[in-house]
C-alpha positions, 0 to 999 in steps of 0.5 A: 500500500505504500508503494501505492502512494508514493506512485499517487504521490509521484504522479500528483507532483508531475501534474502540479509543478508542470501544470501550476508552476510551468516547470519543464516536463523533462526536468519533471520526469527525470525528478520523479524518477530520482526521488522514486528510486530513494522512495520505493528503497531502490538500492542507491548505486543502482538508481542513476544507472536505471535512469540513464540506462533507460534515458539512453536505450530509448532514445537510440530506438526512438530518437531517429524515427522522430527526429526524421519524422519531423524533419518531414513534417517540417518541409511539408508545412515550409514547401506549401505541400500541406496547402497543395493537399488541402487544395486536392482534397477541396477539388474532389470533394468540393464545398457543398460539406464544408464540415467534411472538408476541413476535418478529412484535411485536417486528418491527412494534413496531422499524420506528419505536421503537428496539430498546432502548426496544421491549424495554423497553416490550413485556418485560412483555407477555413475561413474562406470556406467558412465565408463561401459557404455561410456555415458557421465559424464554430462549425468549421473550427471545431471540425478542423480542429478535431480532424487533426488532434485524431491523428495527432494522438493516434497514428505514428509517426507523429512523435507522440504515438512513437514515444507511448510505442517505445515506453510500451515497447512495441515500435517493431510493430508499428505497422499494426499500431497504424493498422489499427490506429487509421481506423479509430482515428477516423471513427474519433474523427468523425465524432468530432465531426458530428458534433461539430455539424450540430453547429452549422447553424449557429451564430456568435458574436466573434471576437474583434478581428486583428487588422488585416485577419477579418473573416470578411476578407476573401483573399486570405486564402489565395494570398496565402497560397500565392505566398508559397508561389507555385505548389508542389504536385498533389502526388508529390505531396502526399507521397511522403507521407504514404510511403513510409505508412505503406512501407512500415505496414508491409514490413509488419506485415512479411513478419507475421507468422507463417510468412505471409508475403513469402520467405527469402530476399523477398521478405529481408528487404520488405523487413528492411525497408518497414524499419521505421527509421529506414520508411521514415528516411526514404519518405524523408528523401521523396520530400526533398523534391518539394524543394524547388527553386535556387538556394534549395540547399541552403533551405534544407539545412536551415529546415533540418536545423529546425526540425531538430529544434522542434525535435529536441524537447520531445526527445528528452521528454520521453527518454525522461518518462521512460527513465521513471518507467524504468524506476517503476518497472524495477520498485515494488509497485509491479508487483503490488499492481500485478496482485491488486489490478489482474482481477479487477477486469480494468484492461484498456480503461486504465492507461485510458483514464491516466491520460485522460487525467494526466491531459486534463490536469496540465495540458500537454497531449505529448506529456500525457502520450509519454507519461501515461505510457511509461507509467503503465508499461509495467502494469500490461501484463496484470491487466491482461494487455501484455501480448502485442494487440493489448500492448498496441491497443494500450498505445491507442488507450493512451492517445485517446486519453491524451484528447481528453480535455482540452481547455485553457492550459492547452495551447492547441485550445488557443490556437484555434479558439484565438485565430477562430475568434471563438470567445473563452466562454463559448470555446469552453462550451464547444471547443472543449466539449468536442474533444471530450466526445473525440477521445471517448468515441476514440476509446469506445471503439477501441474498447470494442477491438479489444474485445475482439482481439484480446 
């Protein structure tokens, strides 16, 4: 029972000092492994080797799958490939459903681009619509909105999915966290999407326009367009994309039992190319071409510097929760969960209920991804979720719970609230609400899968 609480008390105080007093998450996570070593009696010569051993093993099987990731979504979002999508997707299906539109987009666009950044590029594409349309603003916003947090949580290789699959211990299985995750993101997705169609109608008095950002201004759009010159080709951008996605999901694939796609070279070079960091350096290579014009060079080295300015704080972050994980994984508190949880039919509704806490309480999507994940890693084989579609279906939990509420600590909630002119009030009512309804439909479904896989 002690180590019970020490665990509370260690999960309360990474809550409190990131969410109330802004301290680093990293520095938070590695705290908490170091004062748990001491509290749960670990022997104090073996503390800092646990912490940097699991610190440093991760980030050699992580850290290149989501510094290359982002390093793609980097130049997508930089060349206008996402605008070029955006537009492909506008021509087929047109602005007769404006609510459709920008949550398929707003899907598509968040597999590689983080959720922050999506909105923020395709949020004039949203008001043209909204303008061309006459659906409301509301409407629009929270369908995009929820379009892009779906596969923002769901499907690697955004680095939050990544980082729960390492602290899990599953990345040589991505394919079927994607096989899985496609689906469920597009079912959260589409409750979003619901609820956000409830609201075509619905009128607010929006906060006052910056100059020069007023919802009346049609060119918006195109202006933005313009400022990227001519877009790449619509193959060109999506195909960084798909590659590694295909090439990772054939690879899973080959290695299934009983060879499936067949033994021999065939099945070496489709485990070879499906190796994360290889299908996420091959569609690295195929974004390159989106890099026109003169001085591409000195452009790609300035976005990669980038990318691992924005790559860096997630690296420390989850080689910081897999340090606590790996300080849980070695204290009593295993055993203790082991004896106490196996009985009690939990399952998946526990990583799904710590993310929704942990998301709630300070904010960060990403911090709930890699803090829920490394914190019950060592509890899956005691709810019954240790074989590899448990351990995937927990990744999914974990990314369902981590929606789970979205509201004024979390910058994603400013994002769009602030260049939706939506007011606090109304956001709160809306906004909020939305992501509450996405992350439950997210679980629901998975709950479902479970009972059919595990």
């Amino acid at each position: 029972m002690t180590a019970l609480l020490i665990l509370v008390l260690l999960v309360a105080g990474i809550v409190l000092v990131t969410a109330r007093w802004k301290i680093s998450p990293f520095l938070a996570l590695m705290g908490a492994a170091l004062l748990g070593g001491f509290a749960f009696g670990l022997p104090p010569t073996e503390i800092v080797g646990t912490i940097t051993e699991a610190f440093g093993g991760t980030l050699g099987n992580i850290g290149l799958v989501i510094l290359f990731g982002t390093m793609i979504g980097v130049i997508l979002e930089r060349s206008g490939a996402a605008i070029a999508m955006a537009e492909a997707l506008i021509k087929v299906l047109g602005t007769r459903f404006p609510n459709l539109t920008m949550s398929l987009i707003g899907y598509i666009v968040a597999i590689p681009v983080f959720c922050d950044s999506g909105y923020v590029i395709l949020n004039s594409l949203r008001k043209a619509i909204t303008l061309r349309t006459g659906v409301s603003a509301l409407a629009t916003s929270m369908a995009l909105m929820t379009g892009l947090y779906a596969t923002h949580t769901l499907v690697p290789p955004t680095p939050g999915p990544l980082a729960a699959a390492e602290n899990i211990g599953i990345t040589h299985n991505l394919g079927l966290i994607i096989a899985l995750g496609v689906p469920v993101a597009a079912i959260a997705a589409l409750a979003g999407l619901a609820y956000a169609s409830s609201f075509s109608r619905k009128e607010f008095t929006p906060l006052p326009a910056e100059e020069g950002d007023d919802l009346a201004v049609q060119q918006s759009w195109e202006e933005l367009r313009e400022s990227y010159g001519k877009l790449p080709n619509p193959f060109l951008a999506f195909f960084p994309i798909l590659l590694p996605l295909a090439l990772i999901c054939v690879g899973s694939v080959a290695e299934l039992p009983g060879a499936p796609l067949g033994e021999g070279m065939f099945l070496d070079v489709a485990a070879f190319l499906g190796t994360p960091v290889i299908a996420l350096i091959l569609g690295l290579a195929a974004a390159t071409p989106l890099l026109r014009g003169h001085g591409k060079l000195a452009r790609f080295n300035e976005q990669m510097n980038d990318s691992v300015r924005v790559a860096a704080p997630i690296l420390l972050i989850t080689g910081a929760g897999a340090a606590f994980g790996s300080v849980l994984e070695a204290s009593p508190i295993t055993g203790f969960l082991e004896e106490n949880l196996s009985g009690l039919g939990l399952g998946l509704a526990v990583p799904f209920l710590v993310a929704a806490a942990l998301k709630t309480a300070q904010g960060s999507s990403t911090v709930a991804l890699v803090s829920t994940s490394a914190l019950i890693a060592p509890m899956l084989p005691a709810l019954g979720l240790g074989s590899p579609e448990g351990m995937a279906l927990s990744v999914l939990a974990v990314g369902a719970g981590a929606m789970v509420l979205s509201h004024a600590n979390d910058s994603y909630f400013w994002v769009v609230s602030q260049l939706s002119r939506i007011p606090v009030g109304t956001a709160y009512r809306t906004l909020s609400v939305a992501t509450a309804i996405e992350g439950t439909a997210a679980f629901a479904t998975i709950w479902v899968i479970g009972r059919f896989l595990l």
